[in-house]
C-alpha angles and dihedrals in degrees: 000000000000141000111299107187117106087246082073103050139074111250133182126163142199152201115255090243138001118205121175121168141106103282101020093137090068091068093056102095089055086048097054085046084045093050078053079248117157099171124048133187117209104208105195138126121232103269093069091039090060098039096052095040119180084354100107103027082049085055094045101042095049090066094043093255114142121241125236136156131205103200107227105203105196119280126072103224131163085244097052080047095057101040093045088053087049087063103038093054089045080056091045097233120197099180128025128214130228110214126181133334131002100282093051089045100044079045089057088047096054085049099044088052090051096055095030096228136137122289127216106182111202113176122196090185120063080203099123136352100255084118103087097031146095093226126110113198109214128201134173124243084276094062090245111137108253100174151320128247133185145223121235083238138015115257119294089227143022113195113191112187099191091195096054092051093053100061091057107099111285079246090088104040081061097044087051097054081045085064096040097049088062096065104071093060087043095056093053099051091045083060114044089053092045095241127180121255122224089276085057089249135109113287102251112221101248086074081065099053094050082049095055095046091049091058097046088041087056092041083050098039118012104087083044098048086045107052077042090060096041079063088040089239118151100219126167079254086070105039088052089055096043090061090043095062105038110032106024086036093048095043097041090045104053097039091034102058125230139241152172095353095049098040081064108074090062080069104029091045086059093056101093093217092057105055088090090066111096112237095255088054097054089042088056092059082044094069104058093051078058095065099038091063083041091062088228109179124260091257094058091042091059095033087059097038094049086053095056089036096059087036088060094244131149109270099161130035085251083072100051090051102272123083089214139336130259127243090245089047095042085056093048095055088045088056102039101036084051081058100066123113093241108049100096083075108098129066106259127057106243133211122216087250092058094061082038092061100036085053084062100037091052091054087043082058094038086050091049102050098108093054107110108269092252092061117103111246119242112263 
């Protein structure tokens, strides 16, 4: 007999349903009948209220369902969590709606744990892969990350209105393949030191494969679904990325394991100048300083930089919002990021001095990029 703990087994997991597509909102109020739901909660802020109008109570009401909403104003807090799951329960909620970007997802998901209901996620944003997972993503009242918590499941449905996504500023698309691109060099990291998923399990390898597809759909697709969403067109292109980076990303992520660029943001999230950078933003800086401590050779550095770069995506801390960052700081982002719950999950141990000097080394790259290819890099 064999080793029967969780640490031992191969574990994925899934949302109930996945459903992409323009006008998938429309379908929401059949799929909370469906769920055998009488009593939804509609989790958003005020932005996407006013930006989808009548759309979701129209999808609700023709099925019979009521409408109510719980007004999400920004942050996800321990405290936002708590009051917005006082007022679903006096409503006596049974499902809970996602509705908008991360914060207002990982928010809904706090709520719907609370309750134990039921949980529909329905992003307006493609910014990050929260979408299709059990995590919630916790940060204090000065946007810095406290703490993450889970859902006993992942949620029952994912309801990806590509029209809707397309009209958000072209900001988010991009922060949201920032997130994605990470994933593939994750995965792998995850694997070869036989890290633990999010379910505490080995990473199957079908995680990696998701992993691997998500990275080449973003290297075919992603120039060409960009420039289609800066014109708020909904193209193949996009469809294709938008799957990509919530569903492969989520799923790859999350089975998958992560690592380095991921274990970051417990130290960049803490630098005050930065808190206005998206998280994929930040993750796609992340993962050049990846493959730095990687020693990764010069070809597959500027192979890697020249993809994020054409992309749009943060290659220095300038673009991220700090010219550079200071030696206190430096040494705040070494200690925190090395705190992080993943980052066991790479092949070497690593020193706080180690993430201190990739982090260097990978603005030194960003900054060089325009040096001609035959040029040595800056150490």
């Amino acid at each position: 007999m064999g080793d029967s703990t969780i640490e031992s087994m191969r574990v994925i997991g899934f949302p109930g349903r996945y459903v992409q597509g323009s006008g998938a909102l429309g379908l929401l109020g059949n799929l909370v009948v469906e769920m055998g739901c009488r009593r939804p909660v509609v989790v958003s802020d005020d932005i996407v209220e006013m930006a989808l109008g009548s759309l979701i109570p129209d999808a609700l009401r023709r099925t019979g369902l009521p409408v109510e909403r719980l007004r999400f104003g920004g942050e996800c807090t321990y405290a936002v969590i708590a009051e917005l799951s006082r007022q679903a329960a006096a409503s006596g909620a049974d499902v809970v709606v996602a509705l908008g970007g991360g914060k207002t997802i990982d928010t809904a998901k706090g709520v719907a744990r609370t309750l134990r209901a039921r949980l529909v996620v329905a992003p307006t944003v493609a910014s990050n892969d929260s979408p299709t997972s059990r995590l919630i993503v916790v940060y204090d009242e000065s946007h810095r990350l406290v703490g993450v918590e889970y859902l006993t499941r992942n949620p029952d449905v994912v309801l990806v209105d590509t029209a809707v996504i397309v009209k958000a500023p072209v900001r988010f698309f991009r922060a949201g393949i920032g997130d994605a691109v990470s994933k593939r060099f994750e995965a792998a990291q995850c694997g070869a030191a036989r890290g633990r998923n999010f379910f505490g399990g080995l990473p199957p390898q079908t995680a990696r494969t998701m992993a691997d597809r998500c990275y080449a759909v973003i290297r075919e697709c992603g120039a060409a679904s960009l420039a289609a969403v800066a014109r708020h067109e909904c193209t193949e292109d996009v469809e294709n990325v938008i799957e990509a980076t919530v569903l492969l990303s989520g799923l790859s992520f999350e089975s998958g394991g992560l690592s380095i660029a991921h274990a970051l943001l417990r130290g960049l999230t803490a630098i005050p100048s930065l808190s206005g950078a998206l998280h994929g933003e930040m993750v796609a800086f992340g993962t050049l300083v990846q493959l730095v401590l990687e020693e990764r050779s010069v070809a597959e550095l500027r192979e890697h930089l020249d993809l994020l770069a054409n992309l749009g995506l943060p290659i220095t801390l300038r673009d991220l919002g700090q010219e550079a960052l200071a030696a206190q700081e430096l040494a705040l982002v070494g200690d925190l990021t090395l705190k992080a719950p993943y980052i066991g999950n790479f092949q070497r141990r690593m020193s706080a001095g180690d993430v201190e000097r990739a982090i260097i080394q990978a603005d030194s790259l960003g900054r060089s990029r325009s040096r001609p290819v035959d040029d040595p890099l800056s150490p």
